[in-house]
C-alpha positions in Angstrom: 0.0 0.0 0.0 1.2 3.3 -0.7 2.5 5.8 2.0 0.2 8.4 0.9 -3.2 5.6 1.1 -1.7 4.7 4.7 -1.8 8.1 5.8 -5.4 8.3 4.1 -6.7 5.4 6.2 -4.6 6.9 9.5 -6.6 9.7 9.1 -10.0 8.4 8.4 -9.8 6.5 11.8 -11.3 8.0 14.5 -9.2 6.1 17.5 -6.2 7.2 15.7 -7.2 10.9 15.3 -8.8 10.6 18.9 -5.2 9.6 20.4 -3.4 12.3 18.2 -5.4 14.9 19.4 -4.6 14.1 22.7 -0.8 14.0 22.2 -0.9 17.3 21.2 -3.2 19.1 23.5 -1.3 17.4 26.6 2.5 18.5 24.3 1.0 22.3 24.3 0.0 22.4 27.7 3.4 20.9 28.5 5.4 23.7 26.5 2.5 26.4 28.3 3.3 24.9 31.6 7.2 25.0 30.7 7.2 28.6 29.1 5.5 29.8 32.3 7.6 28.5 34.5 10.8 29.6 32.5 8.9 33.6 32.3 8.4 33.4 36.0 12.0 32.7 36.5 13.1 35.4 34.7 10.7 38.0 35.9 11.9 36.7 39.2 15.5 37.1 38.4 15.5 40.3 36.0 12.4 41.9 36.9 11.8 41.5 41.0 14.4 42.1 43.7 13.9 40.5 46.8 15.5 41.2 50.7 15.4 38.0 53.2 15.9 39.4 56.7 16.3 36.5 59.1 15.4 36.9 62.9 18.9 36.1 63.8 19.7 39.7 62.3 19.6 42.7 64.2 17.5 45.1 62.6 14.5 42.0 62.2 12.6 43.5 64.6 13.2 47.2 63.4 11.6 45.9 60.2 9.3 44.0 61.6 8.3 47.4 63.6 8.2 49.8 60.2 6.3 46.7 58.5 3.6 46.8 61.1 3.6 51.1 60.5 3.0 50.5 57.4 0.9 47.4 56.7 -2.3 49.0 59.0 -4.6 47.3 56.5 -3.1 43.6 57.4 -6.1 41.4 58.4 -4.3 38.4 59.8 -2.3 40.0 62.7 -0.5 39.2 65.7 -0.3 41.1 69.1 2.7 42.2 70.9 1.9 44.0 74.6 3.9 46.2 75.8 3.5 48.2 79.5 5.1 52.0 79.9 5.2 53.0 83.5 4.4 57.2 83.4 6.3 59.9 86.1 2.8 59.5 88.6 3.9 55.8 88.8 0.5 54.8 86.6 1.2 51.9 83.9 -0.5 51.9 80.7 -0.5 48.9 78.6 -0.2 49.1 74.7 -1.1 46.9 71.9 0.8 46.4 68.8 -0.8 44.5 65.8 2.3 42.6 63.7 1.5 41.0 60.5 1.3 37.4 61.2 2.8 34.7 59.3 2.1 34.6 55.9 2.0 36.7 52.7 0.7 40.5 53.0 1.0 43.2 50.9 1.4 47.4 51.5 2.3 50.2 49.2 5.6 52.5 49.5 7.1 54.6 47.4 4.8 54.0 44.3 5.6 50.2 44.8 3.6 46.8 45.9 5.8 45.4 48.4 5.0 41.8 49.4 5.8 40.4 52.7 6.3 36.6 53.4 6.8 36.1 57.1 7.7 32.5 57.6 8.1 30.8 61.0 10.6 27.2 61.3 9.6 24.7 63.8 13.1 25.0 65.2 13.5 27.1 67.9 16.3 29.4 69.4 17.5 27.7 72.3 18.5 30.8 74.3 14.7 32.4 74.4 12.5 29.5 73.0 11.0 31.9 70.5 11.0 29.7 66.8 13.5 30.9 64.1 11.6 33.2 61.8 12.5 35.4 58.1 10.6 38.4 56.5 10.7 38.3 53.1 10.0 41.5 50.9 10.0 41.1 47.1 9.5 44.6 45.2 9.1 45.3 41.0 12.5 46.3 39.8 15.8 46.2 40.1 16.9 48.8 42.1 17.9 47.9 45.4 17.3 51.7 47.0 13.9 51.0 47.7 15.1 48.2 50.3 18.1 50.9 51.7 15.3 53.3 52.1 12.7 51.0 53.8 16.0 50.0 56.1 16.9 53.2 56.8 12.8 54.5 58.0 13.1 51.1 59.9 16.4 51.9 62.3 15.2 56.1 62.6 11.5 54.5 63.7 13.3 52.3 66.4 15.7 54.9 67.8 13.0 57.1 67.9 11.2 55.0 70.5 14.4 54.5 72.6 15.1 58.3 71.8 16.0 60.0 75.5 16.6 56.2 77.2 19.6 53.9 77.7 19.7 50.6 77.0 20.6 47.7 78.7 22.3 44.3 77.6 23.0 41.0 78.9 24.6 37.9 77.5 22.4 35.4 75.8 24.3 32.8 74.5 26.7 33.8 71.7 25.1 37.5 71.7 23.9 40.4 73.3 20.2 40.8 74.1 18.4 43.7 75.4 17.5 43.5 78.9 14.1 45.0 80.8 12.6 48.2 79.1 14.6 51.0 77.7 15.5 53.5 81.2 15.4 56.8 81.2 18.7 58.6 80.6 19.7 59.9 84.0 21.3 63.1 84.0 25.3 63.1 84.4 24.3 66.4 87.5 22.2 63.6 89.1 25.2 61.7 90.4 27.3 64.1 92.6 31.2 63.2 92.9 33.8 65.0 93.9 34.9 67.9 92.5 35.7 67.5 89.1 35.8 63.7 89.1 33.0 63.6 86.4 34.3 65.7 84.2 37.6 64.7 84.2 35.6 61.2 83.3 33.6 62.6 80.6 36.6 64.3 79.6 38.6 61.3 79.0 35.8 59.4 77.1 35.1 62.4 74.4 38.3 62.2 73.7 39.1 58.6 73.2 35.6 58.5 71.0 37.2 61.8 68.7 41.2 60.4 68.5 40.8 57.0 66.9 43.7 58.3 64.2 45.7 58.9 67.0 45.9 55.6 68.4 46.2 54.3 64.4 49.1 56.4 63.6 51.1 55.4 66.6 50.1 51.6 66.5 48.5 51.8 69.7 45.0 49.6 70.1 42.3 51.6 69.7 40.5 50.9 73.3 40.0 52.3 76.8 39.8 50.8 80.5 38.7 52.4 83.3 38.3 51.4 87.0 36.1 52.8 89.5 36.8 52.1 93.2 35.4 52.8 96.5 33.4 51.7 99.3 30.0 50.6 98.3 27.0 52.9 97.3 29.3 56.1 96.5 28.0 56.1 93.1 29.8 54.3 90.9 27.1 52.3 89.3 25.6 55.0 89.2 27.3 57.2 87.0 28.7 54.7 84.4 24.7 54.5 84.3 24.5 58.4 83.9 27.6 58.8 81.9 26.2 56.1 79.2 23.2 58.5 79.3 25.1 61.9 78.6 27.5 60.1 75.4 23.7 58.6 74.3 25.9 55.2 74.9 24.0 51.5 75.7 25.3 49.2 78.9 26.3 45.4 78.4 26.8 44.5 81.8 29.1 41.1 82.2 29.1 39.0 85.1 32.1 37.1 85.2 30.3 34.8 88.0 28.3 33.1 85.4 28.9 29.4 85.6 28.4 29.0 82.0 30.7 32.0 80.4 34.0 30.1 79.4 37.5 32.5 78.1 36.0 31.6 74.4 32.6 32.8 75.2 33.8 35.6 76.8 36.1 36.8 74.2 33.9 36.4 71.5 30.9 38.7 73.2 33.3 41.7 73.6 34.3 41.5 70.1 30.1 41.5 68.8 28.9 44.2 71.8 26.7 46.8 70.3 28.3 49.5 68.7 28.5 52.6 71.2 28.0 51.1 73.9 30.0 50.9 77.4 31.1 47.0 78.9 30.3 46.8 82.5 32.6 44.4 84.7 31.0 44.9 87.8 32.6 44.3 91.1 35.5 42.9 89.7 37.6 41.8 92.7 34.8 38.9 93.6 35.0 37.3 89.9 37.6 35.0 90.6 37.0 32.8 93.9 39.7 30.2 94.6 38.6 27.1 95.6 40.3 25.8 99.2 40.1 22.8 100.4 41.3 23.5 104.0 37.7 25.0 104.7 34.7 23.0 106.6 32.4 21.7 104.7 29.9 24.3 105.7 31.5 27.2 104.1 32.7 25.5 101.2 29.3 25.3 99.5 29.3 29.2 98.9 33.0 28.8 97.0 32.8 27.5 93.7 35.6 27.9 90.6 34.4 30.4 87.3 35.1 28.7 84.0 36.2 32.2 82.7 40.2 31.6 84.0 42.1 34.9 85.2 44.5 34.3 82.2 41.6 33.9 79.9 40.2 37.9 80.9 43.5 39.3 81.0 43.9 38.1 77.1 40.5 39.3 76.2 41.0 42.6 77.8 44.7 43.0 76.5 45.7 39.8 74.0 46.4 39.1 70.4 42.9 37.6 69.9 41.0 41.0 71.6 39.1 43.6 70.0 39.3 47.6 69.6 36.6 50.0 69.2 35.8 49.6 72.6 35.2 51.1 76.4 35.1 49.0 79.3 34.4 50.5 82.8 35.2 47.8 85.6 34.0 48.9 89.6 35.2 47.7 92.7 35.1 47.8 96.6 38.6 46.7 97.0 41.1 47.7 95.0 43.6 45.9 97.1 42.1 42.8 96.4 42.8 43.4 92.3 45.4 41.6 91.2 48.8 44.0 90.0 48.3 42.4 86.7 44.8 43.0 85.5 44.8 47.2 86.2 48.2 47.8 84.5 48.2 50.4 82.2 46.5 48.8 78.7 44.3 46.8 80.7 43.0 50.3 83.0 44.3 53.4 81.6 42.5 55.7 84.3 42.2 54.7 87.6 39.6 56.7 89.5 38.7 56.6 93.5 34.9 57.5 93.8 35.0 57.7 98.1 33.0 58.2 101.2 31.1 62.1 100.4 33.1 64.9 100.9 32.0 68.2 102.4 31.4 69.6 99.1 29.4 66.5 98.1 27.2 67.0 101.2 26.3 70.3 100.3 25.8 69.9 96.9 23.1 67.1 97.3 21.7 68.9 99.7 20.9 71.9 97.8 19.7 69.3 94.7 17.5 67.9 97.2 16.0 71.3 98.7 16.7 74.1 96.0 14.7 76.5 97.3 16.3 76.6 100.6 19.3 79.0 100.9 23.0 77.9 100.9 23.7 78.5 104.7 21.3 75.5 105.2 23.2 73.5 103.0 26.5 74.3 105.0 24.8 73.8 108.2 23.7 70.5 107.2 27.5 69.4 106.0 29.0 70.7 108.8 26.7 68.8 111.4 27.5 65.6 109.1 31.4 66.1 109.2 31.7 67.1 113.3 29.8 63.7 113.7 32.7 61.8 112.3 31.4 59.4 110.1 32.0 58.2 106.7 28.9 58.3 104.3 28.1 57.0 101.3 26.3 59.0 98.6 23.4 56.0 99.2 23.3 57.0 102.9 22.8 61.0 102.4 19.9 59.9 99.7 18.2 57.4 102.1 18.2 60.5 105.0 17.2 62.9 102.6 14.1 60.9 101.0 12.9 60.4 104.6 12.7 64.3 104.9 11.3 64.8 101.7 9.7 68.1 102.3 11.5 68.9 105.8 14.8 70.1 105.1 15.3 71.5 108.5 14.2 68.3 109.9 17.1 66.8 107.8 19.4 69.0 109.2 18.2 68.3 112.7 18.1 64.4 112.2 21.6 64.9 110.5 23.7 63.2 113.8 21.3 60.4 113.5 22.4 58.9 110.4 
């Protein structure tokens, strides 16, 4: 039979045309299904640009802050409470409605913006809360629009800490931010002796403006400074009031924590927050030697750190440690420190911050009572000094908030302290 007949009978038969008919609406669909795939690749990869911010980054929750600004139409929301404690000691609680997970959508700049917030099952071990990523995807190419939204994202969250300090603890390999952000006390608040706080500030302004300095003469760019004194003369307190003044955040470190090692411990002062002051607090009682002459009885309250004295000394002054950086240590004995750890390098500026001096006395008094004249004041320091005893910045505040609107009744109570 001829070709030409075969394909004649082919054709005639219905089965046959049936099955070819088939083959090619199912190879068309095929080639739609492939073109559209290949022309959502490339519109992905030429003609969208995309920003992943993972929760382990730092500004996630900035974003996640401006997202919430801006998505006010969201329907499928989450809450976040927050409490803010007012000056007449009333506490308000505030509600903040975050896009939830899932895909949402807002406007900005003349662009759709979506928003895929995605939460993993695995959690972060330090605060239970499970991993998470925002995902924006934007039309273009232009990757402004995303250094814009970032940059409305960080103003937004300073702006709320805006005239507060803030405070950080360790949490695992990183800093995290402790409590609510405090009010910034002012620097006149805490009353030292004559000219100790400027000399302080002093000090500070000009590490933070000489970096090239230290560069040009191959020194390491970093400053220590040690506080001492007997207790509640105010130390605390004005790292707390100086971090306020240079608009500086606190990582306090507690060198008693059974599960900071020398690794651990070097590798958070190289990631602390930028402009921010370390706090080694009461630095004599870090390192408690272990002796095994003691009773059993006393030995329970001795125990050995896993952070080694060798192990601080590099990370404050080693090959491995890192510049850029101000650490403020305190104690109650300096006698107690060893030779080694405040040698110039490690503490550049030792400072003694002591019992209240005459001019101290009558200083605080006149912040406490302004409207009462000076001779009151000198009267009050005078009774305080022929009595003989030391006292502490903390015992003049304690008297003077029990006379809160008697000042002479502070002056007359003064002997009694």
């Amino acid at each position: 039979m001829p070709m030409s007949e075969l394909f004649a009978s082919l054709g005639s038969n219905p089965y046959f045309s049936a099955g070819f008919g088939l083959v090619g609406v199912g190879a068309v669909l095929a080639g739609v299904r492939k073109g559209g795939i290949q022309a959502l690749v490339a519109l992905r990869r030429y003609a969208l640009i995309t920003l992943e911010v993972p929760s382990k980054d730092k500004s996630y929750h900035w974003v996640l802050q401006w997202i919430t600004a801006q998505a006010n139409r969201a329907q499928h929301i989450s809450v976040e409470t927050t409490f803010k404690q007012h000056d007449t000691g009333r506490i308000t609680t505030t509600y903040d409605f975050v896009p939830s997970p899932g895909t949402h959508f807002f406007y900005y700049k003349r662009n759709w913006i979506r928003v895929e917030r995605t939460r993993e099952k695995m959690v972060d071990l330090t605060t239970g809360a499970p991993w998470e990523t925002v995902t924006l995807t934007a039309l273009g190419r232009d990757k402004k629009i995303f250094n814009d939204l970032l940059n409305e994202a960080k103003t937004m969250a300073l702006a709320r800490t805006e005239g507060k300090t803030l405070m950080y603890i360790p949490m695992g390999a990183e800093w995290r931010q402790f409590g609510f952000p405090r009010r910034k006390r002012p620097l006149d608040s805490v009353i030292l002796d004559e000219g100790l706080s400027e000399k302080i500030l002093n000090d500070v302004k000009d590490f933070n403006t000489n970096s090239k300095w230290y560069t040009d003469r191959g020194i390491p760019y970093r400053r220590g400074y040690l506080l001492y004194g007997p207790p509640g003369c105010g130390k605390s307190s004005f790292i707390q009031a100086l971090a306020g003044e240079l608009d500086y955040s606190i990582c306090v470190m507690n060198l008693s924590d059974r599960s900071l090692s020398d690794d651990r411990l070097n590798h958070l002062m190289s990631v602390a927050p930028q402009q921010s002051i370390i706090l080694l607090e009461d630095i004599d009682a870090a390192f408690v030697k272990k002796d095994d002459s003691m009773d059993g009885s006393k030995r329970e309250n001795v125990y050995m750190n896993r952070v080694t004295f060798s192990g601080l000394l590099n990370t404050l002054d080693g090959v491995a440690s890192t510049e850029e950086r101000i650490v403020f240590m305190t104690t109650n004995h300096i006698d107690r420190l060893d030779p080694a750890l405040i040698r110039p390098g490690r503490v550049d500026l030792q400072l003694e911050i002591s019992w209240a001096s005459e001019s101290q006395i009558t200083r605080m008094f006149a912040r406490f009572y302004p409207e009462k004249p000076k001779s009151l004041a000198i009267k009050f320091a005078d009774k305080i000094i022929e009595s003989g005893g030391k006292k502490s910045i903390a015992q003049l505040q304690g008297h003077f908030m029990m006379f809160k609107n008697d000042p002479e009744g502070a002056v007359l109570n003064a002997d009694k302290m």
